[in-house]
C-alpha positions in Angstrom: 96.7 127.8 137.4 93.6 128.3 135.4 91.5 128.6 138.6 92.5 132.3 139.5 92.7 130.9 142.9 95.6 133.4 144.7 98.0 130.9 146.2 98.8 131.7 149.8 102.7 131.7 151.7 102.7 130.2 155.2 103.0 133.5 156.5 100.0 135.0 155.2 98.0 131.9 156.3 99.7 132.1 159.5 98.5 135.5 159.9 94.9 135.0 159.1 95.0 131.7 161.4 97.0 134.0 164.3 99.4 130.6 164.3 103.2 130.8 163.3 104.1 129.8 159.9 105.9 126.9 160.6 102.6 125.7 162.2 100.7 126.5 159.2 103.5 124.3 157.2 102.9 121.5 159.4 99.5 121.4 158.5 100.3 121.2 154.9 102.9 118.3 155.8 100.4 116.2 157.8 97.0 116.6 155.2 95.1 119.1 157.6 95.6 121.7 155.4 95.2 121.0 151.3 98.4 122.4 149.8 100.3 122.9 146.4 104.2 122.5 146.1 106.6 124.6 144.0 109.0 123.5 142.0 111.6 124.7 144.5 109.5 122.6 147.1 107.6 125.5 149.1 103.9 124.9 150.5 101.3 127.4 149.6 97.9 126.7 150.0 95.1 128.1 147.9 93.4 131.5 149.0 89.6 129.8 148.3 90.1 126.6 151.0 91.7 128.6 153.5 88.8 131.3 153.6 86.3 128.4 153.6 87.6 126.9 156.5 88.2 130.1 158.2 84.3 130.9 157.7 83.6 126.9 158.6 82.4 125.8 155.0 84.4 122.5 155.1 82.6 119.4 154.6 84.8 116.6 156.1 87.8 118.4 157.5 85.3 120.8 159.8 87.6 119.3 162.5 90.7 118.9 161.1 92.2 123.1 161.2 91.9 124.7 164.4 89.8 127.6 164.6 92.1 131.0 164.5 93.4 132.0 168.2 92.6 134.5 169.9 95.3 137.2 170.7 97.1 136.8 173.9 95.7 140.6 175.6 92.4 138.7 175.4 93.0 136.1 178.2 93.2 136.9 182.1 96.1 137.0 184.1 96.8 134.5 186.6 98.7 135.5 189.5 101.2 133.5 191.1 99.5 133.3 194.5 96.3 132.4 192.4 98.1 128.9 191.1 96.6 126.1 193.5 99.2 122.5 194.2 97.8 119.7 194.2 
C-alpha cells in the first residue's frame, strides 16, 4: 500500500457509522462501500473514503451509505396506550 491510507476492520467502520459490522460488510459485498480484500478474504475499507463520506465529500455515491445513526437514548418513547389501530 504505497498510499499510507490506514485500512479500516468492519468493526471500526461499524463504530464510526453506529451500524453493526456485519452491516458495514454488507456494504462492502453489494458496492456501497469501496473495499479491499485480504488474502485470507477479509473486507477492510480504506480510512480516507470512509471519512469522506462520513463528512459527505462523495461525488456519485452521496446516496449510496447511510448517514451514521443516531444513538437509541436519542429518540422518544412511545407508550403502549400511545400506539393508534387502524
Amino acid at each position: 500500500m504505497l498510499t499510507g491510507d490506514k485500512l479500516l476492520t468492519p468493526a471500526e467502520v461499524g463504530e464510526l457509522y453506529r451500524v453493526d459490522p456485519k452491516t458495514v460488510s454488507r456494504w462492502g459485498a453489494s458496492g456501497r462501500l469501496p473495499c479491499i480484500r485480504t488474502p485470507g478474504g477479509h473486507r477492510r475499507f480504506k480510512e480516507s473514503q470512509v471519512r469522506a463520506l462520513l463528512e459527505g465529500d462523495t461525488g456519485d455515491q452521496a446516496a449510496a451509505v447511510p448517514a451514521p445513526r443516531s444513538g437509541a437514548h436519542d429518540q422518544e418513547p412511545v407508550a403502549a396506550g400511545d400506539v393508534s389501530g387502524g
